[in-house]
C-alpha positions in Angstrom: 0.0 0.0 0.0 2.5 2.1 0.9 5.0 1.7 -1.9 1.7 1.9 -4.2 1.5 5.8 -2.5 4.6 6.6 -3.0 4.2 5.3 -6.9 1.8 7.8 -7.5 2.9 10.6 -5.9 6.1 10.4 -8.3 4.0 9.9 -11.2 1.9 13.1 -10.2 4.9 14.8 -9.7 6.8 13.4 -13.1 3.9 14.6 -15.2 3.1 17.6 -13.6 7.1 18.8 -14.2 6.6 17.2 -17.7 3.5 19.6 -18.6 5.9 22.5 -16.8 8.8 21.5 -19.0 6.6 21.5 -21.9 4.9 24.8 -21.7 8.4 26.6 -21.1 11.2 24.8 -23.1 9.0 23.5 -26.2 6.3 25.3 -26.2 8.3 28.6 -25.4 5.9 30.7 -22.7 8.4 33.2 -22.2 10.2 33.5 -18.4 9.1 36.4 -17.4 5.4 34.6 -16.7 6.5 30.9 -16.3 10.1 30.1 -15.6 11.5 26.9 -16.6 11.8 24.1 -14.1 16.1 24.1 -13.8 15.6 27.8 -13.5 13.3 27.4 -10.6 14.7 24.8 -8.9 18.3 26.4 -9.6 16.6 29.6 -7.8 15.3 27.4 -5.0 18.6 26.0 -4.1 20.1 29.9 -4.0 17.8 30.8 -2.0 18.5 27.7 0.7 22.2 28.9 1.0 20.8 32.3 1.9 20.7 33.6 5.4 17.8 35.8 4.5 15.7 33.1 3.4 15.8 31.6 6.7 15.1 34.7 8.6 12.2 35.3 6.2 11.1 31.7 6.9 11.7 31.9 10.9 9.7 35.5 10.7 7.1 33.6 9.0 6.6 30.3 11.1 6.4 32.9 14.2 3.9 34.7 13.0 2.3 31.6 12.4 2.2 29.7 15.3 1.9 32.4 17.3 -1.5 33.4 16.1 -2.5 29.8 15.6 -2.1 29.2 19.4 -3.6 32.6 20.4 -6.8 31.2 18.0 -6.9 28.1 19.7 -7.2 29.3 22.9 -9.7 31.8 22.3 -11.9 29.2 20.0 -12.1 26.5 22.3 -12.9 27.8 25.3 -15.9 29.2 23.3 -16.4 25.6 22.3 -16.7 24.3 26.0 -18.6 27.0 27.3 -21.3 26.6 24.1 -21.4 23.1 25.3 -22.2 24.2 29.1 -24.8 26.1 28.6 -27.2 26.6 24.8 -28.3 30.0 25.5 -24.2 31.5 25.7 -23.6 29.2 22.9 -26.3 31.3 20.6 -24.8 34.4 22.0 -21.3 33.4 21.2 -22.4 32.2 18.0 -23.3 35.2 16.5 -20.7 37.0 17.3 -18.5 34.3 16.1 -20.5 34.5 12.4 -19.9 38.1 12.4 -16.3 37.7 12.1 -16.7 34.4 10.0 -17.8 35.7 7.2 -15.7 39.3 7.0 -13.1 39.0 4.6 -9.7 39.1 6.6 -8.0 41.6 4.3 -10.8 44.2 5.6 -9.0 44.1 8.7 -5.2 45.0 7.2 -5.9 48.9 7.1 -7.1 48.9 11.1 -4.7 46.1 12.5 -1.2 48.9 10.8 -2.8 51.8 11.7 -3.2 50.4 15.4 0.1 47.9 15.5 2.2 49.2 13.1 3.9 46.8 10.3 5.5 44.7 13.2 4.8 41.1 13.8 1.5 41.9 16.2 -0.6 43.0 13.3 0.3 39.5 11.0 -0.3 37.8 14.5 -3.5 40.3 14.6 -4.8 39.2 10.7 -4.0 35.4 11.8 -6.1 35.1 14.9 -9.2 37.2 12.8 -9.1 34.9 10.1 -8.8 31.4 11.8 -10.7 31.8 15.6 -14.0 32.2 13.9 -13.1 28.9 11.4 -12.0 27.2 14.6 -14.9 27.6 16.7 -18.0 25.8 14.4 -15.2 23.1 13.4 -14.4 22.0 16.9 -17.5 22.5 18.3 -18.9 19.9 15.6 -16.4 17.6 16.5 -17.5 18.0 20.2 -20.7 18.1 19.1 -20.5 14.7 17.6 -18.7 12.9 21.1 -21.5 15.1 23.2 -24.8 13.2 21.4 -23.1 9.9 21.1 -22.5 9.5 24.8 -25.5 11.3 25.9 -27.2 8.0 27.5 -24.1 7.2 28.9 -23.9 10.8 30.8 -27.7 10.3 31.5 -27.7 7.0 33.3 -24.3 8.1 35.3 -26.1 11.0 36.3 -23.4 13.4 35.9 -22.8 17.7 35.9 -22.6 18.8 32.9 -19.2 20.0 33.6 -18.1 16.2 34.5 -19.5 15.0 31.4 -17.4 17.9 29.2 -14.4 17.3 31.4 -14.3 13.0 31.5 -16.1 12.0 28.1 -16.4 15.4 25.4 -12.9 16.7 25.5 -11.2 13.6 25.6 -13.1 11.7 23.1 -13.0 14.8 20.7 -9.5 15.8 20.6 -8.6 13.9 17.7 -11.3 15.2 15.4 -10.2 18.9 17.1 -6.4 18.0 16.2 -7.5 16.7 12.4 -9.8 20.2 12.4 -6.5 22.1 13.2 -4.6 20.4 10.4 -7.1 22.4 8.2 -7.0 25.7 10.4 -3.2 25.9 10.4 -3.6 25.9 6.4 -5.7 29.0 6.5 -3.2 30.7 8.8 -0.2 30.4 6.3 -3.2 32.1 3.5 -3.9 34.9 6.1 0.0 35.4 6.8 1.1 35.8 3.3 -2.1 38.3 2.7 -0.8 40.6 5.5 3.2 40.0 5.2 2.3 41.4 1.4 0.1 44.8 2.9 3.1 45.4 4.7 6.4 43.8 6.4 10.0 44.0 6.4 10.4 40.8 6.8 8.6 37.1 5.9 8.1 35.1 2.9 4.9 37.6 1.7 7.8 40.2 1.6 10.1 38.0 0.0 7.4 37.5 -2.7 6.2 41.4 -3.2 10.6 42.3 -3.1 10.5 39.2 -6.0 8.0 40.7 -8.0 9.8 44.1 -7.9 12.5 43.2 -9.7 10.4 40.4 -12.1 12.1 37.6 -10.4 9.6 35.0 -11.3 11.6 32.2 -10.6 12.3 33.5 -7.0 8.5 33.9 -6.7 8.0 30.5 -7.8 11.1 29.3 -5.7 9.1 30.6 -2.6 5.6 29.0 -4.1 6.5 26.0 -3.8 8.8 26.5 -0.1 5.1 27.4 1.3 3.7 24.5 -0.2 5.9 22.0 1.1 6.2 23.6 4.4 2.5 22.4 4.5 2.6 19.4 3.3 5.1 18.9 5.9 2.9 20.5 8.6 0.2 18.5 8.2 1.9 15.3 7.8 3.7 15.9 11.2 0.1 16.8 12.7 -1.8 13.6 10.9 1.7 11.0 12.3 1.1 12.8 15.6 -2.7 12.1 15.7 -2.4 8.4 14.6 0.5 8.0 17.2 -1.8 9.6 20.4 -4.5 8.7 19.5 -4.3 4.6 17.4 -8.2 3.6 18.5 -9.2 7.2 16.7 -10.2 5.9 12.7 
């Protein structure tokens, strides 16, 4: 099974460089829209022998995780405290839909003119755009746990709070962890959004100081860094889940 994965992932990758190599070296787009792949890949491995890709990337996984732990601990306290008691849960609800469906890049103007173009309004833009994602996905996953074990809570005749405490947050963490694989996704989109309004430093810069100077294989060369920083995210989060949590399917 495995070896079959790993078949077709090089396949996917083998044509998709083929169609790349096709559209640039036979077909003849020229390089200022579509670089060819040894261009790229050449650019790529400059910019891994460069100490400013690094600090780009370590500005970039800060901001990051950061505001993907500040969302998670505003989202799923809201989650446990809709659970406790329906009528907060409407309340917080609506509030929670308000910021839902607001585009995050509304927010870029407010979050400079109040925190500058430092890190706290990327961290800012991050929690906006992913506490108000986190909150419905977790709380369906607790949601789920909550009216499967209902007869079990009714017959042991707990509190509420027991029931949250022994049987809801346990028996929903993994779905919450697999629900995080999907919200840390959404932060990277958010970060690159802001680090391109404004920064001096981050891979959104690094793209917008790219495009300056029509360096499309730099811009393509930091593409495909964000995209394999998460695929390598949220492969680390799915090995992590099946490793805590085996019985979880």
């Amino acid at each position: 099974m495995r070896l079959r994965k790993v078949s077709h992932i090089i396949l996917l990758i083998s044509t998709f460089t083929g169609i790349w190599y096709f559209l640039t070296d036979i077909y003849g787009i020229n390089e200022i829209f579509l670089p060819t792949p040894v261009k790229t890949f050449k650019a790529l491995f400059n910019l891994l022998i460069q100490s400013d890709f690094w600090v780009d990337l370590g500005y970039s996984w800060y901001r990051v995780l950061l505001g993907f732990v500040i969302s998670f601990c505003i989202a799923y306290p809201i989650v446990l405290l809709s659970l406790w008691n329906s009528t907060l849960r409407d309340t917080l609800f609506y509030i929670v839909e308000f910021f839902r469906y607001l585009p995050v890049p509304v927010f870029i103007p407010i979050t400079i003119l109040w925190f500058g173009i430092e890190d706290m309004s990327k961290i800012v833009i991050i929690v906006l755009g992913t506490f108000a994602q986190m909150v419905p996905m977790f709380y369906d996953s607790a949601a789920i746990i909550e009216k499967k074990y209902a007869s079990f809570n009714y017959a042991l005749k707990w509190s509420t709070w027991d029931y949250i405490k022994s049987i809801i947050i346990k028996g929903s963490a993994p779905g919450i962890l697999d629900s995080s694989r999907i919200c840390i996704g959404w932060a990277w989109t958010y970060l690159i959004v802001a680090e391109i309004a404004g920064a001096e430093h981050g891979i959104g810069y690094a793209l917008i100081r790219s495009q300056r100077y029509l360096a499309t294989d730099k811009i393509f060369s930091y593409i495909i860094t964000i995209g394999l920083i998460g695929i390598l995210t949220d492969r680390t989060l799915a090995y992590l889940r099946l490793k805590i949590y085996p019985w979880y399917k």
